[in-house]
DOFITI-815734 format. One record per residue (C-alpha): residue in one letter; chain; x, z, y. Coordinates in nm, 2 decimals. Each point is the difference from the previous one (the first is absolute). Layout:
# DOFITI-815734
<zafi 'A','A',<X,Z,Y>>,
...
***
This chain:
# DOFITI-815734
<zafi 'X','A',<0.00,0.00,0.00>>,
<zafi 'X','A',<0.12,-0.09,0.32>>,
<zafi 'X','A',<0.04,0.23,0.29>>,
<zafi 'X','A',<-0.01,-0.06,0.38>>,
<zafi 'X','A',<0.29,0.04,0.22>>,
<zafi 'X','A',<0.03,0.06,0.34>>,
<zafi 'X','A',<0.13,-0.29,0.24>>,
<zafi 'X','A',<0.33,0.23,0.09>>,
<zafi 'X','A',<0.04,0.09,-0.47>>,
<zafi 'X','A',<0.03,-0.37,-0.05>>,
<zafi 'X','A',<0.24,-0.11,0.23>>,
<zafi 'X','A',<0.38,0.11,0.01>>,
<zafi 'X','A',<0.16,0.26,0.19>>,
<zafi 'X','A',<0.23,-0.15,0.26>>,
<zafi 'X','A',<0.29,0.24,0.16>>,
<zafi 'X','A',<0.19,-0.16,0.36>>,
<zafi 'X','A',<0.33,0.16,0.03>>,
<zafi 'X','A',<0.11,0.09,0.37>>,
<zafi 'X','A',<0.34,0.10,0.07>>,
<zafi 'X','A',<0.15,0.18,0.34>>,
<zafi 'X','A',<0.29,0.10,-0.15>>,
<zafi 'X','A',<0.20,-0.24,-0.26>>,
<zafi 'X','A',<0.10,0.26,-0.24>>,
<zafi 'X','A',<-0.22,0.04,-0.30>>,
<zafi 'X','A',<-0.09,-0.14,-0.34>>,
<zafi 'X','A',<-0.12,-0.38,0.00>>,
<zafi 'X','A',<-0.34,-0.08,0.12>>,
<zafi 'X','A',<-0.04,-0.14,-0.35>>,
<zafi 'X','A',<0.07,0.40,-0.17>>,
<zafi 'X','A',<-0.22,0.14,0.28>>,
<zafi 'X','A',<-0.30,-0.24,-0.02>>,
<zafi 'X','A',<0.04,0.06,-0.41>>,
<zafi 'X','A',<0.00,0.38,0.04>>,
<zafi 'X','A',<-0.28,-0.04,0.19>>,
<zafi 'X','A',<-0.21,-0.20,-0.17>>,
<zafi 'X','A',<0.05,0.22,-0.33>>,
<zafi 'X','A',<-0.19,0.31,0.21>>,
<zafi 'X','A',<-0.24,-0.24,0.17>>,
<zafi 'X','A',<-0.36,-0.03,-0.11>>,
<zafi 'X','A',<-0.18,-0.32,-0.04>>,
<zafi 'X','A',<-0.06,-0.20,0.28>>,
<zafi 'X','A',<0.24,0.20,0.25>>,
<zafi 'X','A',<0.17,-0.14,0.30>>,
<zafi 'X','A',<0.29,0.24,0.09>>,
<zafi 'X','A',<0.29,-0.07,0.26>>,
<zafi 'X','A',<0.34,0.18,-0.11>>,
<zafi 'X','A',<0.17,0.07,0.38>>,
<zafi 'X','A',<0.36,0.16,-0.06>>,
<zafi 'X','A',<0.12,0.13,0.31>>,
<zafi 'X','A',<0.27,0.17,0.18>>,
<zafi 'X','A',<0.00,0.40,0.09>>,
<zafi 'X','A',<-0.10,-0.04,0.35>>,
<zafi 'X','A',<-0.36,-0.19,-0.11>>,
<zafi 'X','A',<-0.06,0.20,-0.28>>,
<zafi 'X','A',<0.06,0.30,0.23>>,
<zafi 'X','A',<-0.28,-0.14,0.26>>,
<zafi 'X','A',<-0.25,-0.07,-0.24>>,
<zafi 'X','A',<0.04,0.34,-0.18>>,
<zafi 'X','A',<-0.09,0.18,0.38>>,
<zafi 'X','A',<-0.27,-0.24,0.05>>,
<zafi 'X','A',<-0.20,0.02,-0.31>>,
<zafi 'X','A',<0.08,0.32,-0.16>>,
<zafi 'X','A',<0.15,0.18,0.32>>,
<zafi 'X','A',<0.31,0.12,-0.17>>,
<zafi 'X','A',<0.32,-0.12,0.19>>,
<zafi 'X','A',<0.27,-0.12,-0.22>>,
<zafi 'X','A',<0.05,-0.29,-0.23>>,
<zafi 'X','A',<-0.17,-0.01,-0.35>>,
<zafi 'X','A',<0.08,-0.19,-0.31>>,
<zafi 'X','A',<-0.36,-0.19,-0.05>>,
<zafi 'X','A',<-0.32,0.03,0.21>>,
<zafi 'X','A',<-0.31,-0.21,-0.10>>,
<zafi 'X','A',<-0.26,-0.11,0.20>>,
<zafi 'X','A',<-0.35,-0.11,-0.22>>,
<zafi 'X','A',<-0.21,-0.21,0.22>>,
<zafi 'X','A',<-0.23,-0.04,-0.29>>,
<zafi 'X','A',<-0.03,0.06,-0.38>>,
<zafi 'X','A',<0.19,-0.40,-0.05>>,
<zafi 'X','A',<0.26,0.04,0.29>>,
<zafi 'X','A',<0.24,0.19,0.18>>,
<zafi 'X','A',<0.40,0.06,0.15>>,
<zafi 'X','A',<0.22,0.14,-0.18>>,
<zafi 'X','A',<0.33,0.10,0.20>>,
<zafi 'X','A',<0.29,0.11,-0.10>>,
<zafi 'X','A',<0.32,0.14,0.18>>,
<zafi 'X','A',<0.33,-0.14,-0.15>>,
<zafi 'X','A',<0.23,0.25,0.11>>,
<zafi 'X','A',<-0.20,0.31,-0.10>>,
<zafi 'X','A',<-0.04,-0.18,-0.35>>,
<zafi 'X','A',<0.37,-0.05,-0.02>>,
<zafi 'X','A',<0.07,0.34,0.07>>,
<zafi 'X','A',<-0.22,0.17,-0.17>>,
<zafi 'X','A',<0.07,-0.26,-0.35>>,
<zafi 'X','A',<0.42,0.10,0.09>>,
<zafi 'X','A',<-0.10,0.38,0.02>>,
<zafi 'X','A',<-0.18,-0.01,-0.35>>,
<zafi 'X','A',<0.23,-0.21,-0.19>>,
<zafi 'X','A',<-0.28,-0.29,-0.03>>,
<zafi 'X','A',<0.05,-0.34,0.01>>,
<zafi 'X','A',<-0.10,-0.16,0.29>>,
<zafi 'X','A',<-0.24,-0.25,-0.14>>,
<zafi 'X','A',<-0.14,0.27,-0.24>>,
<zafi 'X','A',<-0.10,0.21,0.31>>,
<zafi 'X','A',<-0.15,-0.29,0.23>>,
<zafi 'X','A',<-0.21,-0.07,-0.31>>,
<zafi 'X','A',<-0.09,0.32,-0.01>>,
<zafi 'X','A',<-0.10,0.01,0.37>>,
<zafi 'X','A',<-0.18,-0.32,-0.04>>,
<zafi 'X','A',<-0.19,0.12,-0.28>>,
<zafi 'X','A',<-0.09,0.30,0.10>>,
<zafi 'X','A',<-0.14,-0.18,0.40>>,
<zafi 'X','A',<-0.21,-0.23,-0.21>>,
<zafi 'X','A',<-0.20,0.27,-0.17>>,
<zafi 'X','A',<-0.01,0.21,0.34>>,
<zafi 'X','A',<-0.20,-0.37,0.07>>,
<zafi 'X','A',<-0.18,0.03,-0.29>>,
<zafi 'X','A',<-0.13,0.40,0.16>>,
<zafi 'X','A',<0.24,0.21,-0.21>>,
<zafi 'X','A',<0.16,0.25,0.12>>,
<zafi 'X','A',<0.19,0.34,-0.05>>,
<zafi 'X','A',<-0.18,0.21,0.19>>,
<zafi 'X','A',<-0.08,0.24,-0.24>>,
<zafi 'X','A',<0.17,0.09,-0.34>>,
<zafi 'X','A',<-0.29,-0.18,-0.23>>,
<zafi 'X','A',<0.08,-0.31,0.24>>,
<zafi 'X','A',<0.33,0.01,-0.02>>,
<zafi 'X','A',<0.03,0.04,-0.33>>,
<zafi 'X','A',<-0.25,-0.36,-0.05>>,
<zafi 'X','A',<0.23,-0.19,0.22>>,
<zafi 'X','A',<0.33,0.12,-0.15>>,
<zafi 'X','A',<-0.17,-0.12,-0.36>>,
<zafi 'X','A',<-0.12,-0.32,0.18>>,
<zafi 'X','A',<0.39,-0.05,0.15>>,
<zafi 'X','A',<0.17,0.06,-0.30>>,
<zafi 'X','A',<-0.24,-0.23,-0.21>>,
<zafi 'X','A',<0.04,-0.27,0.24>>,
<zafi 'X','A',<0.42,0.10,0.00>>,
<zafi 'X','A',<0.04,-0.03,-0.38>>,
<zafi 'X','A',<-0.17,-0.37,0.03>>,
<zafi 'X','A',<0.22,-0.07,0.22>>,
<zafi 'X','A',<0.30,0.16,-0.18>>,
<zafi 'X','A',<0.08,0.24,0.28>>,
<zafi 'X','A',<0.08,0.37,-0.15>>,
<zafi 'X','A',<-0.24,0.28,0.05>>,
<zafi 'X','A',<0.07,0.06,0.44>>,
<zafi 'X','A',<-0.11,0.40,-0.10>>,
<zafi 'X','A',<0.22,0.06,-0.35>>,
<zafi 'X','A',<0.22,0.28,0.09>>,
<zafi 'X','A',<0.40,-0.10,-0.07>>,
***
């Protein structure tokens, strides 16, 4: 028996890769990254920026002045931004002995489901999205972003 689907279930996802900053993974590894988290349908832009923007955006839309790894901005339940801020990635992936690539995925991951209205607000929540990220991870081949070394 057949089943309907919604306009936005049977078309593809499509992910535009923005960069204002040229250090990160290929738009080709963030766009697949991406795409592995991203529901049905969904049109995501992937902006990586510098510290300075990521540091503006954080005070305007969460009020909390300094730069962040990943902020996400849904504008509906099939698109949003995702932003994320090389040089805090890069520091914190040196600091926890990741590679780099393992922790944008990570960070890209974990911005789509924020998209997709997890969060990790509360434990219960958390623990959903962690299960969500490391489901998503292992597909990917990325190692568990939470196992303790």
């Amino acid at each position: 028996m057949r089943t309907s689907r919604t306009p936005a279930q049977r078309r593809r996802s499509s992910v535009a890769v923005q960069r204002a900053v040229r250090a990160a993974p290929p738009a080709r590894r963030l766009r697949a990254w991406a795409l592995a988290a991203a529901r049905a349908g969904s049109e995501i832009t992937l902006r990586v920026v510098g510290a300075a923007e990521a540091r503006t955006l954080n005070r305007a839309f969460r009020q909390r002045d300094y730069a962040t790894n990943v902020l996400s901005f849904a504008y509906s339940r099939w698109q949003g931004d995702v932003v994320l801020c090389h040089p805090v990635i890069a520091r914190e992936a040196q600091a926890r002995g990741k590679t780099l690539a393992a922790h944008y995925a990570h960070l890209v991951v974990h911005g789509v489901l924020h998209l997709q209205g997890l969060d990790h607000l509360r434990a219960r929540a958390a623990k959903r999205m962690e299960r969500a990220e490391i489901r998503i991870l292992r597909r990917l081949r990325v190692a568990d972003p939470y196992a303790v070394k």
